[in-house]
C-alpha positions in Angstrom: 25.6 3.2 14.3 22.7 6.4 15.3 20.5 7.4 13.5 19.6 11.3 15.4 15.8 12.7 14.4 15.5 16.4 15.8 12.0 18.6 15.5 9.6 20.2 17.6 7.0 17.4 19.2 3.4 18.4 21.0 1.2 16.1 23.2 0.4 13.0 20.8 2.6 13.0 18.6 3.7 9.8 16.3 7.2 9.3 15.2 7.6 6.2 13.0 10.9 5.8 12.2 11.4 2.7 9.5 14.5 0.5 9.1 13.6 -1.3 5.8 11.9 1.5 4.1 14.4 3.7 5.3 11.8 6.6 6.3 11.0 8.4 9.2 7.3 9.8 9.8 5.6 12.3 12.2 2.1 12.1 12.1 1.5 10.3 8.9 4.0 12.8 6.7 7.8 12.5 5.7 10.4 14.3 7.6 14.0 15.2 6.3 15.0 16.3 9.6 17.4 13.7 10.9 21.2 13.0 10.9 23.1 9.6 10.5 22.8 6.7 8.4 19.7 4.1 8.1 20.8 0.5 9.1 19.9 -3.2 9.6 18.4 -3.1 12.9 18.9 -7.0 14.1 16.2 -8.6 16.6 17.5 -9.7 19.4 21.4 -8.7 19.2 21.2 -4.6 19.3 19.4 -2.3 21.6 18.0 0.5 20.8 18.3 4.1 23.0 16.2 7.2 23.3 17.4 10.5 24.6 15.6 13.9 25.4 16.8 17.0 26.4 13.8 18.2 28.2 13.1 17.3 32.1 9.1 16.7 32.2 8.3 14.8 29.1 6.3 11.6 29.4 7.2 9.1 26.9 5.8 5.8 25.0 8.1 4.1 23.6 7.5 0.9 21.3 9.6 -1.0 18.7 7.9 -3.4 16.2 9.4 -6.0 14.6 7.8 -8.0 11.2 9.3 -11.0 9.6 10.6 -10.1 6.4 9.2 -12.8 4.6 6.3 -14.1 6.8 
């Protein structure tokens, strides 16, 4: 399963991509831009990958998980 989100990103930019509500943010507003199929993303059993074309890009990557039902 992928789910691909393309766009043009500058310095500080924050992608929020979320499983259960099944939308992905830049910067506090929707985006449509993105290919593939929302899915149950299971803690602990999957992994998750992040690919770039371009060669000097500095990255922070975090993923959040919240119980459900806590």
């Amino acid at each position: 399963m992928a789910l691909t989100f393309t766009g043009d990103f500058e310095d500080g930019d924050v992608i929020v991509i979320d499983m259960d509500d099944m939308t992905i943010t830049k910067n506090g507003t929707q985006v449509y831009t993105f290919s593939g199929a929302f899915f149950p993303f299971i803690v602990g059993a999957g992994g998750f990958v992040y690919t770039d074309d371009e060669s000097a890009r500095s990255v922070a990557v975090s993923v959040t998980h919240k119980d459900r039902w806590a």
